[in-house]
Every structure is written in structure tokens, then in C-alpha cells.
MOPAC internal coordinates of N, CA, C and O (Angstrom, degrees):
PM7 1SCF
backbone

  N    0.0000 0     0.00 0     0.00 0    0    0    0
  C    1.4430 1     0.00 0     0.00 0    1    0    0
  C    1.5211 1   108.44 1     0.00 0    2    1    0
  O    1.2310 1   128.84 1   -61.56 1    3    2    1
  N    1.7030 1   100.57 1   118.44 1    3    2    1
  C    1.6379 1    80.45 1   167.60 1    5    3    2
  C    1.2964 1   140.21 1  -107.88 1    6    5    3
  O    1.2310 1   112.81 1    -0.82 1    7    6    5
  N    1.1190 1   131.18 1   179.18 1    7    6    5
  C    2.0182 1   119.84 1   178.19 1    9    7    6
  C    1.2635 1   108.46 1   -13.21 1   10    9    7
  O    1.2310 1   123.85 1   105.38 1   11   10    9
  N    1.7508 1   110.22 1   -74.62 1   11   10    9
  C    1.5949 1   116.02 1  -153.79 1   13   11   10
  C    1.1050 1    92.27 1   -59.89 1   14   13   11
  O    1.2310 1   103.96 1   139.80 1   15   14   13
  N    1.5266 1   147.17 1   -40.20 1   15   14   13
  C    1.7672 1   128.28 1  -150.28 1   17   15   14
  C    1.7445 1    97.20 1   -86.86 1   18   17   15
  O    1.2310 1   116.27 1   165.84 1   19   18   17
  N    1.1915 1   124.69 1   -14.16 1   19   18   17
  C    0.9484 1   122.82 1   160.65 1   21   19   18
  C    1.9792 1   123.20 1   -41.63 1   22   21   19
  O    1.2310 1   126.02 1   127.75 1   23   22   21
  N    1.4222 1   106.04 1   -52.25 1   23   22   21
  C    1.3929 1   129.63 1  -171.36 1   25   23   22
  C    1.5904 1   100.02 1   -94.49 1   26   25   23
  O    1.2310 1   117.45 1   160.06 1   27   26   25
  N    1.0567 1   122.46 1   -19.94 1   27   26   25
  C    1.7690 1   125.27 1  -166.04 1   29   27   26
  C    1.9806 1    81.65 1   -86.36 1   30   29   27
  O    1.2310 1   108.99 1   144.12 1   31   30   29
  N    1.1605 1   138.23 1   -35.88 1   31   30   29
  C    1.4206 1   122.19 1  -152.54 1   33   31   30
  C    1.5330 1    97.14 1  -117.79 1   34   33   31
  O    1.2310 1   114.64 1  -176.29 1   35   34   33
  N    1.0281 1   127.77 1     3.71 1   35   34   33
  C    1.3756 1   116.32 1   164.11 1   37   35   34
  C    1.6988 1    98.18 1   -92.42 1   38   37   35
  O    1.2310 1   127.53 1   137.71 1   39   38   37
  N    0.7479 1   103.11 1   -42.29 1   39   38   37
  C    1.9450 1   100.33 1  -177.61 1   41   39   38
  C    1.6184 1   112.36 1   -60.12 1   42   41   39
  O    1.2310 1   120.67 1   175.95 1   43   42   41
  N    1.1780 1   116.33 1    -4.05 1   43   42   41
  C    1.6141 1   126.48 1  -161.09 1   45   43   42
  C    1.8872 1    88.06 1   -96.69 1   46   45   43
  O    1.2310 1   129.06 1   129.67 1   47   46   45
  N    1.9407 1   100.15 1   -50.33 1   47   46   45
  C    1.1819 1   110.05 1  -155.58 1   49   47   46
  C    2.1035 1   101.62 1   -67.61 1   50   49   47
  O    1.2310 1   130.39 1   141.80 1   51   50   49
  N    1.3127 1    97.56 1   -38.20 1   51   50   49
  C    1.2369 1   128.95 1   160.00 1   53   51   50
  C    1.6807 1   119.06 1   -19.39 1   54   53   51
  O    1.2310 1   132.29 1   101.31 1   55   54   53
  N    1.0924 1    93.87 1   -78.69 1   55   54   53
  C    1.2961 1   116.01 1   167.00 1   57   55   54
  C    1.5131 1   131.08 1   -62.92 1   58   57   55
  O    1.2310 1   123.45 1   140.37 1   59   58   57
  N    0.7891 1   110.99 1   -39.63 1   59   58   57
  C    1.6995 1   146.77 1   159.59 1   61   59   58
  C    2.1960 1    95.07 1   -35.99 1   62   61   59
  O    1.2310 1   128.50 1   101.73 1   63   62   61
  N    1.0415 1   101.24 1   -78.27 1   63   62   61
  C    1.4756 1   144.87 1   175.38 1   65   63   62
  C    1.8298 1    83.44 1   -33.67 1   66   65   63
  O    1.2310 1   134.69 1    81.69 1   67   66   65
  N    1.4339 1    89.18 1   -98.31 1   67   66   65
  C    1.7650 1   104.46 1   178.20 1   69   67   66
  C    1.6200 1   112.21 1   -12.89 1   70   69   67
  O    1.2310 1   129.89 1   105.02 1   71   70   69
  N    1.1094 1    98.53 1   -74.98 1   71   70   69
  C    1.5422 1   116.91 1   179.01 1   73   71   70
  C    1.5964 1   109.87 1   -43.15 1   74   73   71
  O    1.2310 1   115.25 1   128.54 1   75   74   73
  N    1.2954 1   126.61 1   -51.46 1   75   74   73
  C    1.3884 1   111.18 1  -148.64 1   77   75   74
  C    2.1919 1    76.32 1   -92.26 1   78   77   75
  O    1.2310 1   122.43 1   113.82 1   79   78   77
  N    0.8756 1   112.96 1   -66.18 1   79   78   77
  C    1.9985 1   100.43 1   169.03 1   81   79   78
  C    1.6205 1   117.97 1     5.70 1   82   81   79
  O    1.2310 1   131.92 1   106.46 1   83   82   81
  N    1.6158 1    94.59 1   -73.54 1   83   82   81
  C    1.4079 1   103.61 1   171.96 1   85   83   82
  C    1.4687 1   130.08 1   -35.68 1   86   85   83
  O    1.2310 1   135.18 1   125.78 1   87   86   85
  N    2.0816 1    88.24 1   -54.22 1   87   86   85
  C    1.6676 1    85.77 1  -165.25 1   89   87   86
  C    1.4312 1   118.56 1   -61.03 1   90   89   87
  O    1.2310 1   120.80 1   166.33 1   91   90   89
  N    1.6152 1   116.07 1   -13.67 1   91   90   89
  C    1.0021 1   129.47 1   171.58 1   93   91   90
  C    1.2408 1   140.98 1   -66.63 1   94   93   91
  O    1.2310 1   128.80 1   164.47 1   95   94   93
  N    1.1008 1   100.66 1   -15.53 1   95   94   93
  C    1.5556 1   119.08 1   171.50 1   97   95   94
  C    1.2621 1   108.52 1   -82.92 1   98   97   95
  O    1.2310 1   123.66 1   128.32 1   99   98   97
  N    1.4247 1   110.58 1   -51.68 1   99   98   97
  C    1.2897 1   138.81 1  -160.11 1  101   99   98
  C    2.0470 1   101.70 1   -60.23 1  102  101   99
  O    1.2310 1   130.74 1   134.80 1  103  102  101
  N    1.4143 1    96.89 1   -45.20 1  103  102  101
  C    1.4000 1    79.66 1  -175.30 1  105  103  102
  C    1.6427 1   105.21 1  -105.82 1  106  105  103
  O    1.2310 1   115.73 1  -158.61 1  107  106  105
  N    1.6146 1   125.70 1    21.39 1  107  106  105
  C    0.8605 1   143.32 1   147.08 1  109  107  106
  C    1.9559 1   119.60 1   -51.86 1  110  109  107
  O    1.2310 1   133.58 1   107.01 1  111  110  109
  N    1.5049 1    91.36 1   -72.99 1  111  110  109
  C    1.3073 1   105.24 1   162.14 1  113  111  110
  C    1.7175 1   129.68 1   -46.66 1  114  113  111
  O    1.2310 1   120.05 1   146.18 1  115  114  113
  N    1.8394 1   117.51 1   -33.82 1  115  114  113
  C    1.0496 1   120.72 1   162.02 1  117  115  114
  C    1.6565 1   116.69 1   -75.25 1  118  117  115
  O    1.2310 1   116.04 1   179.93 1  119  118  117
  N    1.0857 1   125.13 1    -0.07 1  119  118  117
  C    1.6041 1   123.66 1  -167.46 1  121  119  118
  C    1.8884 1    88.26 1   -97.63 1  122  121  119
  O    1.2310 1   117.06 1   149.17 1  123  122  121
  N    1.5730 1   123.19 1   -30.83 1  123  122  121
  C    1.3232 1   123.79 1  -141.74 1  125  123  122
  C    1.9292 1    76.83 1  -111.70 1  126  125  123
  O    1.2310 1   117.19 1  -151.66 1  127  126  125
  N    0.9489 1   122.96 1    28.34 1  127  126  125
  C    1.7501 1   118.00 1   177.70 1  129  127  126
  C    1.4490 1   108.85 1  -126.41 1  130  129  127
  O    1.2310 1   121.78 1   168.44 1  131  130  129
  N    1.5419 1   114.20 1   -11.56 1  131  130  129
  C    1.6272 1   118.71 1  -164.22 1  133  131  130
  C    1.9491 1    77.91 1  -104.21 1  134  133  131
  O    1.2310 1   107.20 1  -166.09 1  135  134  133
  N    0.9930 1   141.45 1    13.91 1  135  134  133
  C    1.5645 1   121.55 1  -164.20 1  137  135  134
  C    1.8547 1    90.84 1  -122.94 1  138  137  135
  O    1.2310 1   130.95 1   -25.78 1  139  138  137
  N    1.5341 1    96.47 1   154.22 1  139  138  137
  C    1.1395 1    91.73 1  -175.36 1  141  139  138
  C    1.7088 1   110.27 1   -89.54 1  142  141  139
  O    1.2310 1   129.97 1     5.77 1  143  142  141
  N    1.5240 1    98.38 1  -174.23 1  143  142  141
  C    1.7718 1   105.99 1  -157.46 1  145  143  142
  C    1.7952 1   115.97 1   -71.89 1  146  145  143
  O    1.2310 1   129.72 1   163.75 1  147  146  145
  N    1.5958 1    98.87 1   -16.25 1  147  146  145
  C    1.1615 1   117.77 1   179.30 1  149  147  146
  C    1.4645 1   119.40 1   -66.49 1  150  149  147
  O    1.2310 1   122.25 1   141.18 1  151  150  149
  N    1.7323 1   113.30 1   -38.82 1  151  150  149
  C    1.2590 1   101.85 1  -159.21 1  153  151  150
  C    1.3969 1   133.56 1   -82.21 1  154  153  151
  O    1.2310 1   117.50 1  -177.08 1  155  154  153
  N    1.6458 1   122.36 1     2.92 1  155  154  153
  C    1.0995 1   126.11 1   172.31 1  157  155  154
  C    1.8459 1    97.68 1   -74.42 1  158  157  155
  O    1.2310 1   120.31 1   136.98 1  159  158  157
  N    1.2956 1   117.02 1   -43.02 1  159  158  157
  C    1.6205 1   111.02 1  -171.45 1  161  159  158
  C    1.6547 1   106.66 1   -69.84 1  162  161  159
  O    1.2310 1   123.87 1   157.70 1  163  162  161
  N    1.6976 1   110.18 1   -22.30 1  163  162  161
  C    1.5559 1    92.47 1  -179.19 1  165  163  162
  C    1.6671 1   106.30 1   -77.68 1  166  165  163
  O    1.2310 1   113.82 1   157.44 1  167  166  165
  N    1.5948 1   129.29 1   -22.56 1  167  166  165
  C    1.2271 1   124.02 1  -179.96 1  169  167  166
  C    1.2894 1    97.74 1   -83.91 1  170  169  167
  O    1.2310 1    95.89 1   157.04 1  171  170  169
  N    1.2367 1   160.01 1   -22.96 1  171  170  169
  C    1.4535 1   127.37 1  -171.65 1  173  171  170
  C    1.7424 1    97.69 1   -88.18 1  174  173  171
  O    1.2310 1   116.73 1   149.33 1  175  174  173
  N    1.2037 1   123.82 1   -30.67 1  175  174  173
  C    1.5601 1   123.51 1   162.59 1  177  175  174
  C    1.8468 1   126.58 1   -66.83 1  178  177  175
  O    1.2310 1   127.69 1   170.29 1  179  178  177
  N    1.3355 1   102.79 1    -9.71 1  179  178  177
  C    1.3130 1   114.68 1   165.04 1  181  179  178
  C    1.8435 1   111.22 1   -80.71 1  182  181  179
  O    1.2310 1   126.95 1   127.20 1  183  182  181
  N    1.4408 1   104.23 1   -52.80 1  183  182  181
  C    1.0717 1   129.37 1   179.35 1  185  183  182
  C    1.8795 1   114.54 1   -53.87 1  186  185  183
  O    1.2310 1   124.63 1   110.69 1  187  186  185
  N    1.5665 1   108.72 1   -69.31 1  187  186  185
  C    1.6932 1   107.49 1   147.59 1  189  187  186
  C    1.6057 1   116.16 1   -22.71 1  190  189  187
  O    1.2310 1   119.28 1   117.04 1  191  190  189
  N    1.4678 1   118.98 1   -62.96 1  191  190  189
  C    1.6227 1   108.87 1  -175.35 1  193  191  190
  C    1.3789 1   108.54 1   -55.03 1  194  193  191
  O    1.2310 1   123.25 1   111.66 1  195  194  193
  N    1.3947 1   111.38 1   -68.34 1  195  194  193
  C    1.3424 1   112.70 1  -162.21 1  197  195  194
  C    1.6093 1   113.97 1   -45.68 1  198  197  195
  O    1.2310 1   115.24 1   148.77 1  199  198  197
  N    1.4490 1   126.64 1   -31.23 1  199  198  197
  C    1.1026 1   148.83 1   170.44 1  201  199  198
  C    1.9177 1   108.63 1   -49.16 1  202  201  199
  O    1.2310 1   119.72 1   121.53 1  203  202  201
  N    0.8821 1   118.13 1   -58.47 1  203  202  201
  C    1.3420 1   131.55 1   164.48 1  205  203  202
  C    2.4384 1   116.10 1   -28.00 1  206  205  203
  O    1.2310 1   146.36 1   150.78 1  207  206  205
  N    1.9314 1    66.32 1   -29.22 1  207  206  205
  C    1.8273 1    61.36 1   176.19 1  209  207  206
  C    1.9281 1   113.25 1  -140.91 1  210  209  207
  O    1.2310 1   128.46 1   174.60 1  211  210  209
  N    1.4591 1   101.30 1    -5.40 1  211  210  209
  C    1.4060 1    99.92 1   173.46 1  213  211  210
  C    1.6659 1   110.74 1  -145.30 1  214  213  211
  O    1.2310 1   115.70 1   -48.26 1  215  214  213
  N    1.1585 1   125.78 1   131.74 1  215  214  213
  C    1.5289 1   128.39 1  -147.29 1  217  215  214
  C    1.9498 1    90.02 1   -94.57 1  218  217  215
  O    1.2310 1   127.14 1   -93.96 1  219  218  217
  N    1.6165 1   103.87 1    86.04 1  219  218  217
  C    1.3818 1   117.02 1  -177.66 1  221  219  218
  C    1.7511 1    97.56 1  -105.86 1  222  221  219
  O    1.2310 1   136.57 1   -20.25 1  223  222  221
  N    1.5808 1    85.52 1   159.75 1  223  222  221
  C    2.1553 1    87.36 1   175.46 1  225  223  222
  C    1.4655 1    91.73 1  -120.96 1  226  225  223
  O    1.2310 1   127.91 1   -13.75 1  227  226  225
  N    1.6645 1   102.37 1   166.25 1  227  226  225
  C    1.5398 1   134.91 1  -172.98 1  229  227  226
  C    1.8796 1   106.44 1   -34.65 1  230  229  227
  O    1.2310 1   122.50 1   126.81 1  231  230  229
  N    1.4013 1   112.81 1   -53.19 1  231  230  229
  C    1.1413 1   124.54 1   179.88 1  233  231  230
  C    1.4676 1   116.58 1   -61.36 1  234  233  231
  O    1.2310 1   122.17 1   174.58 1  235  234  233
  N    1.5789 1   113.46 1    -5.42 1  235  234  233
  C    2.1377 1   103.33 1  -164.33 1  237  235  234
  C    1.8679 1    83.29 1  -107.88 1  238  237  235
  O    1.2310 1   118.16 1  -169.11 1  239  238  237
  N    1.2093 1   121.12 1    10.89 1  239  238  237
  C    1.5958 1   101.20 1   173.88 1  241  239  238
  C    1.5035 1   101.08 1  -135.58 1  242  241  239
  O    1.2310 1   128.65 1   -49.36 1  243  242  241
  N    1.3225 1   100.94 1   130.64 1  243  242  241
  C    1.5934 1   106.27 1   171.32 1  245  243  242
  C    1.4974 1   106.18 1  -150.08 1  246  245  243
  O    1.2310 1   131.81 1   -30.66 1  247  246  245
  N    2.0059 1    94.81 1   149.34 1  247  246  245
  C    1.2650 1   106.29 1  -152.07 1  249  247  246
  C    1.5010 1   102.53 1  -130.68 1  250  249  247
  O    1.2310 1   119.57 1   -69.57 1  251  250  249
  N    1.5377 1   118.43 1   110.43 1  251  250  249
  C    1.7179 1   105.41 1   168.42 1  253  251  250
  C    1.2654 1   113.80 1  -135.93 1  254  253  251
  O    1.2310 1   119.87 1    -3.20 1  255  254  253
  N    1.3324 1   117.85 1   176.80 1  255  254  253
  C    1.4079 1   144.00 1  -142.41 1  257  255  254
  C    1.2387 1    88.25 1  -112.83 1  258  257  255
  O    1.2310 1   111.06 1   -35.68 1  259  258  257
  N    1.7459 1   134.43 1   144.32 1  259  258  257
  C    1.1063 1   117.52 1   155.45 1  261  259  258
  C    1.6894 1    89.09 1  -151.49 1  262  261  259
  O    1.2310 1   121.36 1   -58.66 1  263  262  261
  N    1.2493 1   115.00 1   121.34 1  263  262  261
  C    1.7036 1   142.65 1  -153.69 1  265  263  262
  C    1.7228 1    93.61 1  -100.77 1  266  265  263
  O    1.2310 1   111.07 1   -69.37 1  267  266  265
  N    1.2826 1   134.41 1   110.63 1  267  266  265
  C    1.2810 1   138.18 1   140.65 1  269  267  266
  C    1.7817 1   107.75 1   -81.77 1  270  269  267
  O    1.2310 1   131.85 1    -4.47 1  271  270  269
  N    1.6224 1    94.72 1   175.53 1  271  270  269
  C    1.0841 1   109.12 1   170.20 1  273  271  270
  C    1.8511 1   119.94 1   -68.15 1  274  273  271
  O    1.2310 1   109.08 1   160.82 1  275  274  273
  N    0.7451 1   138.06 1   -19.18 1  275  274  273
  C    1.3623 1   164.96 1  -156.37 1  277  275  274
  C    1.3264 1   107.01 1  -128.76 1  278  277  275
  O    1.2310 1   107.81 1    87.09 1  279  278  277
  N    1.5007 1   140.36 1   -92.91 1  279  278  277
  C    1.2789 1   117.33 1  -172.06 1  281  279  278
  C    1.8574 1    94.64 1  -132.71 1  282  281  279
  O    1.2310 1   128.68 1     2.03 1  283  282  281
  N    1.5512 1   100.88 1  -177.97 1  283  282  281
  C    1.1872 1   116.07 1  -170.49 1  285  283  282
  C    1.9697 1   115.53 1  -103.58 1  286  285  283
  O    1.2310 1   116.50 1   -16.48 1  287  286  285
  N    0.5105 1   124.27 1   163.52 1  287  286  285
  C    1.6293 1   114.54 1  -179.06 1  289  287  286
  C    1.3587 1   106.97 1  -164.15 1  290  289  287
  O    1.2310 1   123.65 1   -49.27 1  291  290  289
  N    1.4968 1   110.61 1   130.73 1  291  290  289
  C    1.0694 1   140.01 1   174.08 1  293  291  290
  C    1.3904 1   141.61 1   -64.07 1  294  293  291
  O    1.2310 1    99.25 1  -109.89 1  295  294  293
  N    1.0233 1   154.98 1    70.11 1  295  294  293
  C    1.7218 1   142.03 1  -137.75 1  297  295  294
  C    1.4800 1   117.56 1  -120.94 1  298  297  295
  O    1.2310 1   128.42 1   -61.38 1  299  298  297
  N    1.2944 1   101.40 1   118.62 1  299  298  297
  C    1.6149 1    97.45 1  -168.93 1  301  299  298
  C    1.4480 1   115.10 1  -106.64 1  302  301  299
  O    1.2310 1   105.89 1   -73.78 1  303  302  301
  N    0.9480 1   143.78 1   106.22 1  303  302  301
  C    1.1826 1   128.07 1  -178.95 1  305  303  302
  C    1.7449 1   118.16 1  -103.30 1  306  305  303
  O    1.2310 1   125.39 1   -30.91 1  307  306  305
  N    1.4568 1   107.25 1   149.09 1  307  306  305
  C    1.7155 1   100.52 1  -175.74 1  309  307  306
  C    1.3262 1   103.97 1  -151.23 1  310  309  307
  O    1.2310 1   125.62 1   -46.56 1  311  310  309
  N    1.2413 1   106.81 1   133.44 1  311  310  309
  C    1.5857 1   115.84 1  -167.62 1  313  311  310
  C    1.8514 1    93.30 1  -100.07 1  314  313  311
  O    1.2310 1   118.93 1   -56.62 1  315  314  313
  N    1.2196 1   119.64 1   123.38 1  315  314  313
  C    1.4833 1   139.37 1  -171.66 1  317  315  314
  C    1.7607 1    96.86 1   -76.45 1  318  317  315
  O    1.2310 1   105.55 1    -1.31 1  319  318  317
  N    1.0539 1   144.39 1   178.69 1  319  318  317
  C    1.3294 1   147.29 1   131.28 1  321  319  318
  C    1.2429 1   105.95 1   -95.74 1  322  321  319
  O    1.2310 1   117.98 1   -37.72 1  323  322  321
  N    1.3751 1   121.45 1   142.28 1  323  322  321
  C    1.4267 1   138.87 1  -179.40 1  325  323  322
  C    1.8637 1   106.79 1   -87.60 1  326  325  323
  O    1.2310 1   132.83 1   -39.86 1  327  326  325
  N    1.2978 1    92.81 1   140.14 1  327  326  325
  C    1.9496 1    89.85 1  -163.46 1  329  327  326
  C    1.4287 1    98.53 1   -97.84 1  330  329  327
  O    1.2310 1   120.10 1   180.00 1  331  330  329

């Protein structure tokens, strides 16, 4: 093995890396385009209430949409802090 293939296969692995990151975003970003325009303002106003009685951050409440053929359903999830 010489020097250069040394530097030629980390950039492969590199890239490799890069790529699959992306796709993640990528179909991140497509999951957050099927939801309607409301639901980031109904979670930071969900988030305000709950706040009112337990000192939670942005990250312990999350809120998604999940669309059947038939009806739609709502899912809230909230991570409590343990006292």
C-alpha cells in the first residue's frame, strides 16, 4: 500500500459518510412538507402550556401528524424531567 492510497480511501469513506447525512436530512425535510402550516405554532403553544407547570426545553416535546386513509391523528409526545 502506498502513501497516496492511504489518502485516496479515506476520502471515499468520507464521502460515503457525507452522502448517507444528507439523505437524511433530505428525507427528513420531505416528512416536514406533507404536515400542515399550523403545526410548528401548535407545538411551541403546546410547549408554553406545559411550561406553566414543569420547567421543560424545546427538545422534551414533539409533535407529529400521521395521515391514514380514513382519519388523521395527532401524537404528542413529552419527555417529563424526573425530580
Amino acid at each position: 500500500m502506498s502513501f497516496l492510497d492511504y489518502f485516496k480511501s479515506k476520502k471515499t469513506n468520507t464521502a460515503n459518510i457525507a452522502k448517507e447525512r444528507l439523505q437524511i436530512i433530505v428525507a427528513h425535510e420531505r416528512g416536514k412538507r406533507d404536515q400542515p402550516d399550523y403545526l410548528p405554532q401548535l407545538q411551541q403553544e403546546l410547549l408554553a402550556v406545559i411550561r406553566k407547570y414543569v420547567d421543560i426545553s424545546d427538545d422534551m416535546v414533539q409533535v407529529e401528524l400521521d395521515r391514514n386513509e380514513d382519519c388523521s391523528v395527532l401524537e404528542l409526545n413529552v419527555t417529563l424531567p424526573e425530580k
